[in-house]
C-alpha positions in Angstrom: -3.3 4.5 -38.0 -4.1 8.1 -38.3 -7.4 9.7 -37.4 -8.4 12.0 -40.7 -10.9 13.6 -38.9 -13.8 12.7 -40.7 -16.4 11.5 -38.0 -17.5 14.6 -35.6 -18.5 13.5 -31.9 -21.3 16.1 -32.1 -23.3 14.3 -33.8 -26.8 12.3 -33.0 -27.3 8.6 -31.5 -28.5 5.7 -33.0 -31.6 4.8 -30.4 -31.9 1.1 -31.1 -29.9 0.2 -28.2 -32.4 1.5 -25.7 -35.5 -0.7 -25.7 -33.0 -3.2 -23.8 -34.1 -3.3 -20.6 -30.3 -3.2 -19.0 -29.6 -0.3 -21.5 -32.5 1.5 -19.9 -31.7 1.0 -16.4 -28.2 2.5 -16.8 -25.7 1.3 -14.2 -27.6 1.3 -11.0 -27.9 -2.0 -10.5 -24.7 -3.8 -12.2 -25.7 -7.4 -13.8 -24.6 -10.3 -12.3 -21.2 -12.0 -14.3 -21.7 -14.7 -16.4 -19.8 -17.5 -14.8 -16.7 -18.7 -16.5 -16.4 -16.4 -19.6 -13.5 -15.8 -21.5 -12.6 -12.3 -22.1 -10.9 -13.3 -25.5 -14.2 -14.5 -27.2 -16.8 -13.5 -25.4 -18.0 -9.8 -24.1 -20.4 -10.1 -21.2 -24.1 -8.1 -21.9 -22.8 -5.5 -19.3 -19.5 -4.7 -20.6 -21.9 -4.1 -24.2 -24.1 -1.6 -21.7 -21.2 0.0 -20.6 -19.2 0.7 -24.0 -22.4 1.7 -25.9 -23.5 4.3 -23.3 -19.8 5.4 -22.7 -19.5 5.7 -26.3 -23.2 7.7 -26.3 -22.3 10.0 -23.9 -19.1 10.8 -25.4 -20.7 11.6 -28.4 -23.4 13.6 -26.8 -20.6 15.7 -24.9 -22.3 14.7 -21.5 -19.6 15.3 -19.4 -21.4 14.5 -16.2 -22.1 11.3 -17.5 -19.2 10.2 -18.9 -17.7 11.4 -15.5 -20.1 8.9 -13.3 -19.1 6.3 -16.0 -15.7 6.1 -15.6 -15.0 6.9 -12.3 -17.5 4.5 -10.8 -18.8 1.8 -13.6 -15.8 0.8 -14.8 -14.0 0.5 -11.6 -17.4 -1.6 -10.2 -16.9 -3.4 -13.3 -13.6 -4.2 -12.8 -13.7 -5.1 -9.0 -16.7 -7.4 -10.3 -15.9 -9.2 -13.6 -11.9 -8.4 -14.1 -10.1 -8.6 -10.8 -7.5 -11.3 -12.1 -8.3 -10.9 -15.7 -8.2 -8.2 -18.7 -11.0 -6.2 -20.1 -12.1 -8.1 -23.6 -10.0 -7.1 -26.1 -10.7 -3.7 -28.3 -11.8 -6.0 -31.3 -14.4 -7.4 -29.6 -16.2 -4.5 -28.3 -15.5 -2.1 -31.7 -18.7 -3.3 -33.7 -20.8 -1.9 -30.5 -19.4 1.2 -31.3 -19.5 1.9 -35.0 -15.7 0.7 -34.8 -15.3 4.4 -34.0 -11.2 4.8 -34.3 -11.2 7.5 -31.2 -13.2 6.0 -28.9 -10.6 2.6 -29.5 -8.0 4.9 -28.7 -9.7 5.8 -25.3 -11.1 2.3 -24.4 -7.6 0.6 -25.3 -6.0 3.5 -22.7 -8.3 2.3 -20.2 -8.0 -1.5 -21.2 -3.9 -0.8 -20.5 -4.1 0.7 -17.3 -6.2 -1.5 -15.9 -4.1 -3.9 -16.6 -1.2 -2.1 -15.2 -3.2 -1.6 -12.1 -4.3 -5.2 -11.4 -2.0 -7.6 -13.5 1.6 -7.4 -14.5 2.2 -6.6 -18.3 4.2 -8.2 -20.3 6.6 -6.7 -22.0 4.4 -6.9 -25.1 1.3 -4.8 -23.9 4.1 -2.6 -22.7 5.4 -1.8 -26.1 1.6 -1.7 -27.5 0.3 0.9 -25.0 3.3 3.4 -25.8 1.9 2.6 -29.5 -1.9 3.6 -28.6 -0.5 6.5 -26.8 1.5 7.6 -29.4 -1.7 7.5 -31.4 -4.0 8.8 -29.3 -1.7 12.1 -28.9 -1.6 12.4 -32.8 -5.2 12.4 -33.1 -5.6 15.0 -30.8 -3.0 16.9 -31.9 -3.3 16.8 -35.6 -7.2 15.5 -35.9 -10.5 17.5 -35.4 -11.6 15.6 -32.0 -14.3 17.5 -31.3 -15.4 16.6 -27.9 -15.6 17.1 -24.2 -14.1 14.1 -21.6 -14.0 14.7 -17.5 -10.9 16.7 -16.2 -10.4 13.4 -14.4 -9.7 11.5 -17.1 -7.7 14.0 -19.2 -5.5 14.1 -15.9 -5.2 10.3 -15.8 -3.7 10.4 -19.5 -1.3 12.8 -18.4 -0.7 10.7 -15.4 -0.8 7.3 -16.3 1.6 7.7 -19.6 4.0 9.0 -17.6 3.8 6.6 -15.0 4.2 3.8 -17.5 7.2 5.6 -18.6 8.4 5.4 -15.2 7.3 1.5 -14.9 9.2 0.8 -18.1 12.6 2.5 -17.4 12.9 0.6 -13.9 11.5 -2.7 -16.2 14.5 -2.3 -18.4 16.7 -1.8 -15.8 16.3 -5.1 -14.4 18.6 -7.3 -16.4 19.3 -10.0 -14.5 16.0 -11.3 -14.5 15.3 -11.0 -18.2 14.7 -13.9 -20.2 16.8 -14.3 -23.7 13.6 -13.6 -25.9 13.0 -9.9 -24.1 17.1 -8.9 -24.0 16.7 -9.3 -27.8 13.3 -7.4 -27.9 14.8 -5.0 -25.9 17.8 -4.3 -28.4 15.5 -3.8 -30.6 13.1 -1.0 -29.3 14.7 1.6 -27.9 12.2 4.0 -29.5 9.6 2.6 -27.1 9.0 4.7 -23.9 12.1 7.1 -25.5 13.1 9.7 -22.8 12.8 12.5 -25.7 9.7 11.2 -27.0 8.1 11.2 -23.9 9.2 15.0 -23.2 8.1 15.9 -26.6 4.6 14.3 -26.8 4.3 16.2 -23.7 5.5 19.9 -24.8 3.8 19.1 -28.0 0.6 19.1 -26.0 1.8 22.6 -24.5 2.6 24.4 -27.7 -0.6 23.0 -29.4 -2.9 23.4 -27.0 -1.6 27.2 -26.7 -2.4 26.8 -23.0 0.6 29.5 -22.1 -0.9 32.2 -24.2 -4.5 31.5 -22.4 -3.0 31.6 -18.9 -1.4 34.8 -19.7 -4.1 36.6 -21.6 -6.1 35.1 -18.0 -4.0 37.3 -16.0 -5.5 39.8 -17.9 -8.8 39.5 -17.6 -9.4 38.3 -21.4 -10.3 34.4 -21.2 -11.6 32.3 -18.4 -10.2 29.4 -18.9 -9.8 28.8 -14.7 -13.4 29.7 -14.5 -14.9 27.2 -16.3 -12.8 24.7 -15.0 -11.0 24.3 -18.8 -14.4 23.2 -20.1 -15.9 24.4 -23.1 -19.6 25.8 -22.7 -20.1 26.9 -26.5 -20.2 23.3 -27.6 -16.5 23.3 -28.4 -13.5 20.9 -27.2 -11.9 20.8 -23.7 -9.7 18.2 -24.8 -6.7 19.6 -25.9 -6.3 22.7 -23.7 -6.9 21.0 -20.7 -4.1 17.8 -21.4 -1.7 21.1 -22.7 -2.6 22.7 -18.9 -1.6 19.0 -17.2 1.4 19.2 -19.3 2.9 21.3 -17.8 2.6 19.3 -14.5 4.0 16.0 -16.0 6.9 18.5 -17.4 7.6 19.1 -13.8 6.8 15.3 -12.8 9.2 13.8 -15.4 12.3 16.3 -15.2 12.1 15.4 -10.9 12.2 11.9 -11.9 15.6 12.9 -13.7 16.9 14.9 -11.3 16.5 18.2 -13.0 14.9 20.5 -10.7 15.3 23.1 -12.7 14.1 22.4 -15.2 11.3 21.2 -13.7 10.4 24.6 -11.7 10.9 26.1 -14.9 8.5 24.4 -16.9 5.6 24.7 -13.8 6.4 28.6 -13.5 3.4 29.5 -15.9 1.2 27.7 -13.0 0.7 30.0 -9.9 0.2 27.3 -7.6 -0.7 29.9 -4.5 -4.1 30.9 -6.8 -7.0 28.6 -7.5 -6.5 26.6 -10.9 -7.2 23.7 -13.1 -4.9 21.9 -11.2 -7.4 22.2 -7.9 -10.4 20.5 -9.5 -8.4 17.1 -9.9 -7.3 16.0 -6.1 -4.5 13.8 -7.7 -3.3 16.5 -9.6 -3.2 18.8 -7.5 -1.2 16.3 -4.7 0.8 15.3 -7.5 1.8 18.9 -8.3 2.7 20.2 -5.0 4.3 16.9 -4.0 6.9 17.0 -7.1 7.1 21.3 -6.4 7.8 20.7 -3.0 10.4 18.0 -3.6 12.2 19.7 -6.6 12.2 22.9 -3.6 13.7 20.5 -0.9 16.6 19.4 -2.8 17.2 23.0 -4.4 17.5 23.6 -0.3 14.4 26.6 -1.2 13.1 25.1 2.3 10.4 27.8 2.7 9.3 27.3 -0.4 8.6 24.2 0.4 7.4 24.2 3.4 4.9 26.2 2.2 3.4 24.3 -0.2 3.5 21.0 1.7 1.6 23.1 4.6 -1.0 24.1 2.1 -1.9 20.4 0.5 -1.5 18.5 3.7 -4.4 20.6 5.3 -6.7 20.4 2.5 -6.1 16.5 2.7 -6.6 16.8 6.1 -9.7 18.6 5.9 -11.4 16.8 2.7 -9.6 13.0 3.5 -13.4 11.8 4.1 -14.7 12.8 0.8 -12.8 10.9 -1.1 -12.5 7.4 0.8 -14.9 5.7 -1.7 -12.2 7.1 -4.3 -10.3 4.8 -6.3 -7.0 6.7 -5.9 -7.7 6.8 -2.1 -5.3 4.6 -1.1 -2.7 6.8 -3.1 -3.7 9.9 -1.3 -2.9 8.3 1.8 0.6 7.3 0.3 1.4 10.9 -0.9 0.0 12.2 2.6 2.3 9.9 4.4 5.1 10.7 2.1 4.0 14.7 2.6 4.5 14.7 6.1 8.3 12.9 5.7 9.4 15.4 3.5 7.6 18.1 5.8 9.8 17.0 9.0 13.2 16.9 6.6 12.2 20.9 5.5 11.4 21.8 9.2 14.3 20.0 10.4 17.0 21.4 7.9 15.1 25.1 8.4 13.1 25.2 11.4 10.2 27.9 10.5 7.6 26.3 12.7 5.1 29.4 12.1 4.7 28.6 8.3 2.6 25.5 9.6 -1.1 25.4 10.6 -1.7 24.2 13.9 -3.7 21.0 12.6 -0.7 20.0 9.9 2.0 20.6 13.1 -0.4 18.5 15.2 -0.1 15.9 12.8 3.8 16.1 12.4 4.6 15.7 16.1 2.3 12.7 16.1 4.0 11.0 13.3 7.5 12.5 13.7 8.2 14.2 17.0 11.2 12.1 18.0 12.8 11.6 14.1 12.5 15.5 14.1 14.5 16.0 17.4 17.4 13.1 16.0 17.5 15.0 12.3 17.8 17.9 14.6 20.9 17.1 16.0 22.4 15.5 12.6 20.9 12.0 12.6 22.1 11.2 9.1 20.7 7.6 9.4 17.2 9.3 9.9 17.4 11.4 7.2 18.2 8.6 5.0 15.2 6.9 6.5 12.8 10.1 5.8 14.0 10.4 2.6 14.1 7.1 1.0 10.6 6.2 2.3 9.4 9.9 0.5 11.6 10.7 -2.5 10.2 9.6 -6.4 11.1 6.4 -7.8 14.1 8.2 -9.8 15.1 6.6 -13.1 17.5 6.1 -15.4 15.7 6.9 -18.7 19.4 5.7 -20.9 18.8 2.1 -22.5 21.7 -0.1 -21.2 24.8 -1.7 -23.3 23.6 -5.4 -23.7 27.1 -6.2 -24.8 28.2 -5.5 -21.2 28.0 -8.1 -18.0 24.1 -8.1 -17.4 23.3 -5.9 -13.7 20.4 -4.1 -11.9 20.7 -0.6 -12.1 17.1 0.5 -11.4 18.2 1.6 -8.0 21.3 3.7 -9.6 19.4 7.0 -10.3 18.1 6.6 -6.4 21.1 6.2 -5.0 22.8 9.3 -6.9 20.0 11.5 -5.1 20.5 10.2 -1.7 23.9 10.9 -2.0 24.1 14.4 -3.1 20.6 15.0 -0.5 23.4 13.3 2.7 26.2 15.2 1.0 23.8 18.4 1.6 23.1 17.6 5.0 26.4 16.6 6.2 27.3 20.3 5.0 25.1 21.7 7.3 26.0 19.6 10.5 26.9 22.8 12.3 24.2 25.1 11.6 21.9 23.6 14.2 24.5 24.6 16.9 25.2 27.9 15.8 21.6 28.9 15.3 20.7 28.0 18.7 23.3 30.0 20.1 23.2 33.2 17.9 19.2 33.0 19.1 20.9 34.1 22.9 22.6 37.1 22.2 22.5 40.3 20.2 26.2 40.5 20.1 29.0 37.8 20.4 32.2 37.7 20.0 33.9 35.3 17.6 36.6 33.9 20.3 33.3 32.7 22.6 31.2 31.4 19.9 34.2 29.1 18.9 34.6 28.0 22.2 30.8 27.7 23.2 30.9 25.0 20.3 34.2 23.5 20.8 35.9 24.5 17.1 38.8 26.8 16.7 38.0 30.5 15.1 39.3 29.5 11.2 36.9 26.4 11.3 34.1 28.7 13.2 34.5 31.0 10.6 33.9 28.8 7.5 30.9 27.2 9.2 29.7 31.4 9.7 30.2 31.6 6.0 28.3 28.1 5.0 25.6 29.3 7.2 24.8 32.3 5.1 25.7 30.3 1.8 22.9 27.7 2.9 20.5 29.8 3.9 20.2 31.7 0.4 18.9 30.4 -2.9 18.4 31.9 -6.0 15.1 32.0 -7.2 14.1 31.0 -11.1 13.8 34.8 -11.8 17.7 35.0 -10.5 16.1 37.1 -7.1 18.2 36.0 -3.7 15.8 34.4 -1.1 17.0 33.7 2.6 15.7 30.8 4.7 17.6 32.4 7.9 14.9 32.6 10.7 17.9 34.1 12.6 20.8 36.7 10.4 23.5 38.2 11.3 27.0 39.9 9.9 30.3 40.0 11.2 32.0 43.1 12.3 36.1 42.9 13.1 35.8 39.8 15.0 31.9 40.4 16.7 29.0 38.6 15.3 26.1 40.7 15.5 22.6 39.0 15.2 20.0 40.7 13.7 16.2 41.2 15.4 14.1 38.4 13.8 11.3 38.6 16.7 8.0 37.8 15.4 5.4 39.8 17.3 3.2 36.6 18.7 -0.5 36.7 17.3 -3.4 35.6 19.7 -6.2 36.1 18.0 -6.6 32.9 16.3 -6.1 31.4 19.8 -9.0 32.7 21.0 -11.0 32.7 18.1 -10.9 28.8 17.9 -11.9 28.8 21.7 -14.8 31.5 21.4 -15.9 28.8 18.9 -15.9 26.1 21.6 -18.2 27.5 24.1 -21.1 26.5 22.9 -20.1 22.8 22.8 -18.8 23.4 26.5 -21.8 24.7 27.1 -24.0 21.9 25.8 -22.0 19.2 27.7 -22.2 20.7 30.8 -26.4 20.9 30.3 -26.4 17.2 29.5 
C-alpha cells in the first residue's frame, strides 16, 4: 500500500484524549497489567496511553518526547506486559490513531523487532517484516513524510533491517531442520530479504537523501548538517537525510558481512570517522561503525588503521560504559567491547605498534589478553583462531540454496571461508616476528648471519626479507602506499641495513597524570 502523501504530521491534535487521568499523568508511573489478556483481542488501557501520545508527539514533531517514549516506555512496557508474548497486533491499535498509514509503518517496525528480540519468528512474520520495510522505505522515499523521529530510532531502522537480513540468510541456510511446508515456502520467496534489494533500499536512501552532496558542501562551510545533529530546526524533516547518513554505515556493515572489504571502505569513505559526526550522537552506531572499519582494516592487513580506530572507541567505552548501563543495548556494548579488545590483540600481535594505544585501553588488553598476545606472538595459529572466531561478524551467504540438491547446513560456510584466508594470512607471516626482533639489534647485518641467527638458508631468508616488506605495505582506497613497518630496512649486495625508527620517548603525560595525584596523596595522608 502506498503512502500518497496526503496527511501532513504538522498538523494539530485532537485533545479529547487528555481528560483521562492515565493520559495526563504520562508514563511516570506505568499501570499495572491486566491479568490474563490476550494480545489478539484485547489492547490493555496503557498500551492505548502509549500509542496515542507516541502518535501525538510524532505529529507534534517533539523529538524529545518521542525520544523518552521509545527508548524507555516501550521497553518498560515490554519487560512488564510482553516478555513472552507480542505487542497487540497493528489492527487493533490503528483506530487510536486515526488509522494513520505511517505511524502503522513505524509501530509494525517496532512490533517486529520486538519480537525478534524476545520470541523467535516464524518464518511468516519473517517474510511480513521485509514487506513493512519495503513499505516503510517507499514512503519515505517517494511520499511527503513530513516529520522529525530521534536519531536513535532512525539508527535502529538502519540497524535492525539489516540485522534481520542477517537472521534470515543464516535462517535459510539451515536446511536440515526445515519442515516440508517452509522448503516449499522457501522456493517460493526468494525476493524476500534479496541480497540486491537489501543493497538497493539502502543506496536508494543515499542518493535520495542527497546526504553525499550535504557532507561535501559541509566541508565547506555551507550547511550544518553535523551541527545540528541531522535535525531539522526550521520545522522541516530529519527523516530522510539522517537514514541516507546511516546508510552509508549499513553499506559498510552489509558488504563485511560478504566479505567485500572494499567495497565496504569505499562506500564509508564520505564519513571521516577521525572528526565528530552523526555517527557520534548514537553509541551503537558509532561502535557499530568503527567495529565493521576496524575489521574490514584487519583482514585488508591495514593494521594501523585499525588499531587506530579500535584505540579510539574502546576508550570512549571505557570512559562513558556507566552512562549507558540502564541502556537497553547495554549488554551489546559490552559484547562489541569484548569483541573490540580480541580484534585489538590480533592487530597488535600481527603489527606490534604498542604506542598507538592509550595507556587505559593497553591496561585493559594485558588484563584480558596478556598471555594469548605473547602465544599469537610467536605463531599460535590455534589462538588466532580462537581470537578471531569469538570476534569476527556472523558472515553469510546471501545466495538462496538449490532445493533439488541433498538438504545440508551451510550457515557456517561463509565463516569458515574467512577463517581460512585470515590463517592463510597469518601462516604467511610466521617469520616476521623473528626477523623483526632481530633487525631491532643492529644497524647493519649481514645476510649470511641473519640466516643463520634464525636457522633458514639465505634463498629461504631472502623470500621471507621480501614477504616482510610485501606485508607491511597496503594500498590505501585512494591507491597511496601505507607501511605498517615499526622497523624498515633495504638490502645492499648481501647487507641488510635497518633504518632508524627511534621514537623520541615523551614524559610529559607521565607526569602530568601524577601532578594530578597529589592532592589525593595528599588528603589520604591527612586522614
Amino acid at each position: 500500500m502506498a503512502y500518497d502523501g496526503s496527511r501532513d504530521y504538522g498538523g494539530g491534535y485532537d485533545d479529547s484524549y487528555d481528560d483521562r487521568p492515565e493520559f495526563r499523568d504520562g508514563f511516570r508511573d506505568l499501570l499495572p497489567p491486566e491479568p490474563g489478556f490476550d494480545t489478539s483481542t484485547y489492547v490493555p488501557d496503557v498500551v492505548k496511553t502509549f500509542v496515542v501520545y507516541l502518535y501525538r508527539h510524532i505529529r507534534e514533531k517533539n523529538v524529545y518526547e518521542i525520544h523518552q517514549m521509545y527508548e524507555g516506555s516501550f521497553q518498560k512496557l515490554s519487560d512488564r506486559l510482553f516478555k513472552q508474548s507480542n505487542w497487540p497486533h497493528v489492527d487493533m491499535i490503528a483506530p487510536y490513531v486515526e488509522n494513520d498509514h505511517v505511524f502503522c509503518l513505524l509501530y509494525k517496525e517496532m512490533w517486529f523487532r520486538h519480537v525478534y528480540a524476545r520470541l523467535q519468528p516464524t518464518l511468516e512474520q519473517r517474510c511480513d517484516s521485509w514487506d513493512n520495510y519495503c513499505n516503510l522505505f517507499q514512503v519515505i522515499l517517494h511520499g511527503n513524510v513530513n516529520m522529525q523521529l530521534p536519531n536513535q530510532w532512525l539508527w535502529d531502522m538502519v540497524d535492525e533491517f539489516i540485522y534481520q537480513f542477517q537472521s534470515f540468510c543464516q535462517y535459510r541456510a539451515k536446511l536440515k531442520q526445515k519442515t516440508d511446508h517452509e522448503l516449499a515456502v522457501l522456493r517460493q520467496i526468494d525476493e524476500v530479504w534479496n541480497v540486491v534489494g537489501v543493497l538497493n533500499y539502502l543506496q536508494a536512501l543515499i542518493e535520495k537523501s542527497m546526504i553525499l552532496q550535504i557532507l561535501e558542501e559541509e566541508k565547506e562551510g555551507n550547511v550544518t548538517f553535523t551541527a545540528t545533529d541531522g535535525y531539522d530546526y526550521h520545522g522541516g524533516t530529519n527523516v530522510l537525510k539522517v537514514l541516507g547518513y546511516f546508510s552509508i554505515v549499513g553499506l559498510l556493515r552489509v558488504h563485511c558481512l560478504l566479505g567485500d572489504y572494499h567495497s565496504g571502505l569505499r562506500a564509508l569513505s564520505p564519513i571521516d570517522i577521525n572528526q565528530p559526526g552523526v555517527f557520534n550522537t548514537v553509541i551503537g552506531c558509532q561502535i557499530t561503525t568503527i567495529y565493521y572499519y576496524g575489521f574490514a582494516n584487519l583482514m585488508l592487513r591495514r593494521y594501523m588503521d585499525a588499531i587506530k580506530s579500535f584505540n579510539q572507541v574502546l576508550l570512549y567505552i571505557f570512559k562513558t560504559k556507566q552512562y549507558h548501563q540502564r541502556s537497553s543495548q547495554y549488554d551489546q556494548i559490552l559484547k562489541k567491547n569484548e569483541q573490540m579488545y580480541a580484534l585489538l590483540a590480533i592487530c597488535l600481535s600481527l603489527c606490534p605498534h604498542p604506542k598507538l594505544v592509550e595507556e587505559n585501553v593497553n591496561n585493559q588488553l594485558r588484563e584480558k589478553y596478556a598471555e594469548k598476545m605473547l602465544r599469537m606472538q610467536r605463531s599460535d595459529e590455534a589462538m588466532f583462531d580462537e581470537l578471531f572466531s569469538y570476534a569476527c561478524p556472523k558472515f553469510i551467504t546471501p545466495s538462496p540454496p538449490s532445493y533439488d540438491e541433498p538438504l545440508v547446513n551451510f550457515n557456517q560456510d561463509a565463516y569458515r571461508l574467512q577463517l581460512k584466508l585470515f590463517l592463510s594470512e597469518v601462516r604467511q607471516q610466521q617469520l616476521l616476528s623473528s626477523i623483526r626482533s632481530f633487525l631491532k639489534l643492529y644497524t647493519t647485518i649481514s645476510v649470511a648471519k641473519l640466516a643463520s641467527f634464525m636457522d633458514v638458508d639465505e634463498p629461504t631468508l631472502r623470500v621471507a626479507l621480501l614477504t616482510y616488506k610485501h606485508k607491511t605495505h597496503v594500498i590505501n582506497n585512494d591507491g597511496s602506499v601505507l607501511s605498517n613497518a615499526d622497523v624498515d630496512f633495504y638490502i645492499d649486495d648481501d647487507m641488510v641495513h635497518i633504518a632508524d625508527t627511534r621514537v623520541t620517548k615523551r614524559f610529559g603525560d607521565y607526569f602530568i597524570r601524577h601532578i594530578q595525584k597529589v592532592p589525593d596523596v595528599c588528603t589520604l595522608s591527612l586522614l
